[in-house]
N, C-alpha and C positions, 0 to 999 in steps of 0.2 A: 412698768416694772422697775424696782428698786436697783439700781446698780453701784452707787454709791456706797460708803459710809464713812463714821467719824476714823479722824484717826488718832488710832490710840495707841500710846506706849506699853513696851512689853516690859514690865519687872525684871531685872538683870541680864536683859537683851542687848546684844551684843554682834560682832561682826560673823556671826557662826547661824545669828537667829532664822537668816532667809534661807528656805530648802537648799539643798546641793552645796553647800561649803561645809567646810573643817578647816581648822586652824591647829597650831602647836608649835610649843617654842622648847628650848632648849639651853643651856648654857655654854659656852666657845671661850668664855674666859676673855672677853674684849673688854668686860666693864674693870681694870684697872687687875685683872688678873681673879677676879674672884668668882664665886660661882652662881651668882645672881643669873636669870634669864635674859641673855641678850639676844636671842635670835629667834626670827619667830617664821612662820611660814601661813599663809592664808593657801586655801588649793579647792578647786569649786571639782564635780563626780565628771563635769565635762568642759570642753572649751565655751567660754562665753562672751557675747555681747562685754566690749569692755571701752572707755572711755579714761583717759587722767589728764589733769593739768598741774603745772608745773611750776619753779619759780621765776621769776621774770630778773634773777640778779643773774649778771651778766659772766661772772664766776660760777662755774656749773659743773656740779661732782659726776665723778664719772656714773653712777645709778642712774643718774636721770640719761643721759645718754645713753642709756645702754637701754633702757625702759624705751625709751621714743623711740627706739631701732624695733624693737618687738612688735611697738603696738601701733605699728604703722595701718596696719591691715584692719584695726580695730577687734580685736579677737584676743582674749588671754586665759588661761585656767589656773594662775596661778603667781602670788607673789612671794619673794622671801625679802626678809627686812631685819637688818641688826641694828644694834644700837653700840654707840662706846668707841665707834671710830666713823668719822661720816667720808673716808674714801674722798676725800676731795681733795685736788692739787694735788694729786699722784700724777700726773702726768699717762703715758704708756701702760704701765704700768699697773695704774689704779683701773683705765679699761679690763685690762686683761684678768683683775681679781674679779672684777664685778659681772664681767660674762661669766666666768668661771664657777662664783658662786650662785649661779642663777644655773648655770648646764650640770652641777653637782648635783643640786637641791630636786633640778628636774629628774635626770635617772635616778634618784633614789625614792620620787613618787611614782615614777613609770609615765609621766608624761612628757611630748615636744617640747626639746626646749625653745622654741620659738612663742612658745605659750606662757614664759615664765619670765614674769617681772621682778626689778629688784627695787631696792630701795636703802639706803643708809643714815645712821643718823648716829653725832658724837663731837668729838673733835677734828677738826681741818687740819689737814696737812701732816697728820701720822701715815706710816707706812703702812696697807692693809694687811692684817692676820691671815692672809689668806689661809695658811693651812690648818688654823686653827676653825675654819669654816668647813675646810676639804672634812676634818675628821671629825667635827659635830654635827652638820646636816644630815648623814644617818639615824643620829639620832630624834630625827624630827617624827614626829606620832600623831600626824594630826585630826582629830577626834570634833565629833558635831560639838564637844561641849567647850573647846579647846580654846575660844574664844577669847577668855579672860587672859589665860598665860599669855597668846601673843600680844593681848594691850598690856600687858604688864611686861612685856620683854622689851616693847620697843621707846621705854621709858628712858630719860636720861636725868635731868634735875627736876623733872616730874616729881609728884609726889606722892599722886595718887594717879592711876589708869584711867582713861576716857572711854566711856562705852555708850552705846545709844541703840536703839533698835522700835521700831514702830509696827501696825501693823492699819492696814485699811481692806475696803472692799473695792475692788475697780473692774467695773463693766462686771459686775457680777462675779470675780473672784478674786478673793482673799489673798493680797499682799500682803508684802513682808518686806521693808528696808534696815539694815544693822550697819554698824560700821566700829570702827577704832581710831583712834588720835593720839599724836602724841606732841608734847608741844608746852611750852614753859616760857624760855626765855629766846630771843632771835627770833618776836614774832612780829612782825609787822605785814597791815596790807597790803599784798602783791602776789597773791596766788603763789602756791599752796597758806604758806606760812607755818608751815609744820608738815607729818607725815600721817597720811591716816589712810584709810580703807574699805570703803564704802560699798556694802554686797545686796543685791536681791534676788528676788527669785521672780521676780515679773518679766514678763517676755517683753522684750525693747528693740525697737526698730531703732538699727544705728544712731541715726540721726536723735529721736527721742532720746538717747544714753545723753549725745554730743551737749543738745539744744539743754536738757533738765538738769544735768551737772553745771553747767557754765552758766544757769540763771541761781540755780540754789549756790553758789559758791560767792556768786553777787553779793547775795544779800547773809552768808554767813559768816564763813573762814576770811572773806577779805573786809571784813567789817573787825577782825577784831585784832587788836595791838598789845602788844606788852612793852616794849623797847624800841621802834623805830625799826627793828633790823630783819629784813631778809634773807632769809637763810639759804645758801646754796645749794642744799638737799630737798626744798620742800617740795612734793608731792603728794596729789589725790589723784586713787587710782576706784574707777565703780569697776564693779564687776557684775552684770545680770545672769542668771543660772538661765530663765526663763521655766523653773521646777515648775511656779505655780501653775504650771497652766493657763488655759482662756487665750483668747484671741490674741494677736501681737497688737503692744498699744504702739498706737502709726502718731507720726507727728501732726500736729495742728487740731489735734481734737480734747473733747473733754479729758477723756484715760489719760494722755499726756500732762493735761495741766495738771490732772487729781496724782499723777505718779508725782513730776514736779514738788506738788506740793508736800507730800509725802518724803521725798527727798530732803526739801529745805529744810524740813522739820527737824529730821536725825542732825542734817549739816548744822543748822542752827546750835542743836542740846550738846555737839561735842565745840563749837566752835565756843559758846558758853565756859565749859569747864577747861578749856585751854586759858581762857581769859582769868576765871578763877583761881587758879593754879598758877599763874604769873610767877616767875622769879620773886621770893622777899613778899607776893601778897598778902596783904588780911583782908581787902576786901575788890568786891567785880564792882566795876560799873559800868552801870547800862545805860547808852544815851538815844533817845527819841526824839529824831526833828521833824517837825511837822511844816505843812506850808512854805515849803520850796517850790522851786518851781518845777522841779521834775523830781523822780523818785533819786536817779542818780544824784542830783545838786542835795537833796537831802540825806541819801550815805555819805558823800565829800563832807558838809559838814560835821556828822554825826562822828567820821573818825577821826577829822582836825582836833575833836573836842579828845577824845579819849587816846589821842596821841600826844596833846599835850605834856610836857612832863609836869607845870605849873601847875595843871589840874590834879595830875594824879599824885604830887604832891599836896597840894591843897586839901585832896580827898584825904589821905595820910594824917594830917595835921589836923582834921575837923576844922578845916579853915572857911567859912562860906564870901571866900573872895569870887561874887561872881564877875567880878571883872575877866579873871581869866578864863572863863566860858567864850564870855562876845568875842575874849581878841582871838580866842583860836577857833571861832564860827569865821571871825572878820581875815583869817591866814590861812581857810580852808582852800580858797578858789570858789567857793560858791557863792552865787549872785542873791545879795542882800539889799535892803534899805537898812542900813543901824537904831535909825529913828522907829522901827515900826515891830522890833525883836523883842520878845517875852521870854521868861529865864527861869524855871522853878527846879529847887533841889528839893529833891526828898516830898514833894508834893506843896513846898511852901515858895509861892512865887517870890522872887528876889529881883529880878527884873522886869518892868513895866513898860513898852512902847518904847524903847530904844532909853531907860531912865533907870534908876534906883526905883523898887520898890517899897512899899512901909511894910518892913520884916522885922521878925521876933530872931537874933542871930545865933542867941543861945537855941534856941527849937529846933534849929536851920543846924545848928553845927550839932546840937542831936539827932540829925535824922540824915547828916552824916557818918554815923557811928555803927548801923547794923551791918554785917559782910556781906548787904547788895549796895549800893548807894544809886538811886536814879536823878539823872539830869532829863528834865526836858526844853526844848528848843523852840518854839514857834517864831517864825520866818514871816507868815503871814503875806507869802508873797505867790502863791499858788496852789494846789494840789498835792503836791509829793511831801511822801513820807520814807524813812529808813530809818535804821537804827544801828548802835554800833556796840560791840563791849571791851573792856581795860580791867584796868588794874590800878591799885594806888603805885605809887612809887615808895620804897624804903629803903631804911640801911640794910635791909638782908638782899637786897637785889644786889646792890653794890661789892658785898661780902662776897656773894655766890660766884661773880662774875670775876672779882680781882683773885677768885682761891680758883678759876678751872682745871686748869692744867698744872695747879703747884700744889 
């Protein structure tokens, strides 16, 4: 009997697509006083199976402490999330806004606040609006199609909303993964790297939320860089409804790897357009290394290369220096031989056995020029494979970052 199937994306599928969730956002007037959507609310029909990880920078807004206090028990029905102030370095204070706005938001859906995470994203070290939160959380409405406004509320120098949503067949019933992202500039590898919200409807043994989020996050969100920087707000929170029905998928089995895989997928297509969406981008790039010696030594270098700023300059300029590829494989941490490393941009190899290749540079720095650019890696030194994504570097990054706050 057939249990499986492919999995396939849903057309403007989103964090609302898996049964039992609704979303809806609102304006509070946090984005600089105007009436843009900054606040959003995700909230699933029951408590659920819930899972997040967090950022690993050592400066930590009061959100996320106030979320790890919640979701200690693993269990959440619901998150609220603004943007336009990220509540950090409030000290007292900023706790006492961010439980607040999470026990507001809760009785105004009719659920425990013990069940309600939060989340923030903006500027550091402004004083929180709280009551600009107290009197617009009534106004939250949130609706199966509601989706879209919350990725669009929890924007800041974004430009465009992230959204993603898949569906499969597992152990004989029709899943559903959706999620939202939001994320620009202050991204770098180190879990979260931005904010996002990752919902399904598949019934999930704890453990399977813990185990498939922290392998799909492996290989997506911590693979992809804009700037070096880790944000003090970042957070990924799953939430499983278990709507779909069917049996609970248990750890260590097929259903697990096939949800997993299903997971990485959504994580992968929003970690993509974070990278896209870069502060100042015109163009992603994708890098694939092959033949390292383990999967991990081949994401290390995969992000040494797309953290470079040389390269993602380089990429900017149509420059086909691939010197600065090997020195930032050779500054990863990952165990190489230099003599035995192959190099190709855009499909034209530049690199040969640790050497120059005989390349066409005008072709090379054409094939620089479309808004994907691929590098690939081969290491030739084992098995393992990863892959990472960037962004070029430009003068609009620089503009965006020296105008924030002025």
């Amino acid at each position: 009997m057939k249990t499986s199937g492919p999995i396939e994306p849903i057309a403007d599928g989103g964090v609302t697509s898996a049964a039992g969730f609704r979303a809806g956002a609102t304006s509070a007037g946090m984005k600089d006083g105007t009436s843009r959507l900054d606040l959003a609310v995700v909230v699933a029909d029951h408590p659920c199976v819930a899972h997040a990880v967090y950022t690993q920078c050592a400066v930590v807004a009061a959100p996320i402490v106030v979320s790890r206090e919640r979701l200690a028990d693993g269990q959440a029905q619901a998150i609220v999330l603004n943007s336009g102030n990220a509540n950090a370095c409030n000290g007292e204070e900023g706790l006492a806004a961010a439980r607040l706005m999470a026990d507001v938001t809760a009785e105004h859906l009719g659920i425990d606040p013990g069940l309600m995470l939060v989340a923030s994203t903006g500027v550091i070290g402004l004083p929180f609006p709280t009551d600009r939160v107290v009197q617009s959380a009534p106004s939250l409405a949130p609706r199966s199609d509601g989706g879209h406004d919350a990725a669009l509320a929890i924007m800041t120098t974004d430009l465009v909303p992230k959204e993603a949503a898949v569906a499969t067949e597992i152990g004989g019933t029709r899943v559903v993964v959706g999620g939202m992202a939001k994320g620009s500039g202050m991204i770098h590898p180190n879990m979260a790297t931005m904010l996002s919200v990752v919902t399904t409807d598949a019934r999930l043994d704890p453990a399977v939320a813990q185990a498939a989020l922290g392998e799909a996050v492996a290989k997506s969100f911590n693979q992809v860089t804009v700037d070096r920087d880790t944000s003090t707000n970042d957070m990924l929170a799953l939430l499983a409804s278990g709507d779909a029905g069917g049996p609970e998928i248990r750890p260590d089995t097929e259903e697990a790897r096939r949800f997993t895989e299903a997971l990485e997928t959504v994580c992968i297509s929003l970690a993509r357009k974070i990278a896209r969406d870069g502060e100042g981008a015109t163009r992603l790039i994708e890098v694939t290394v092959t033949g390292a010696i383990s999967d991990e030594d081949a994401r290390r270098a995969a992000r040494g290369i797309v953290a470079s700023n040389l390269v993602k300059a380089a990429i900017y300029g149509r420059d086909p220096n691939w010197g600065r590829i090997v020195s930032a494989v050779g500054n990863s941490g990952a165990s190489i031989d230099q003599d035995i490393i192959d190099v190709a941009i855009g499909g034209h190899q530049v690199m040969s056995r640790g050497a120059s290749a005989d390349f066409d540079a005008e072709a090379v720095a054409e094939a620089m020029s479309p808004p994907e650019v691929y590098i690939a890696v081969d290491l030739h030194r084992g098995p393992g494979s990863g892959m990472a994504w960037g962004c070029d570097l430009t003068e609009g990054y620089v503009k965006i970052n020296a105008e924030y706050t002025t």
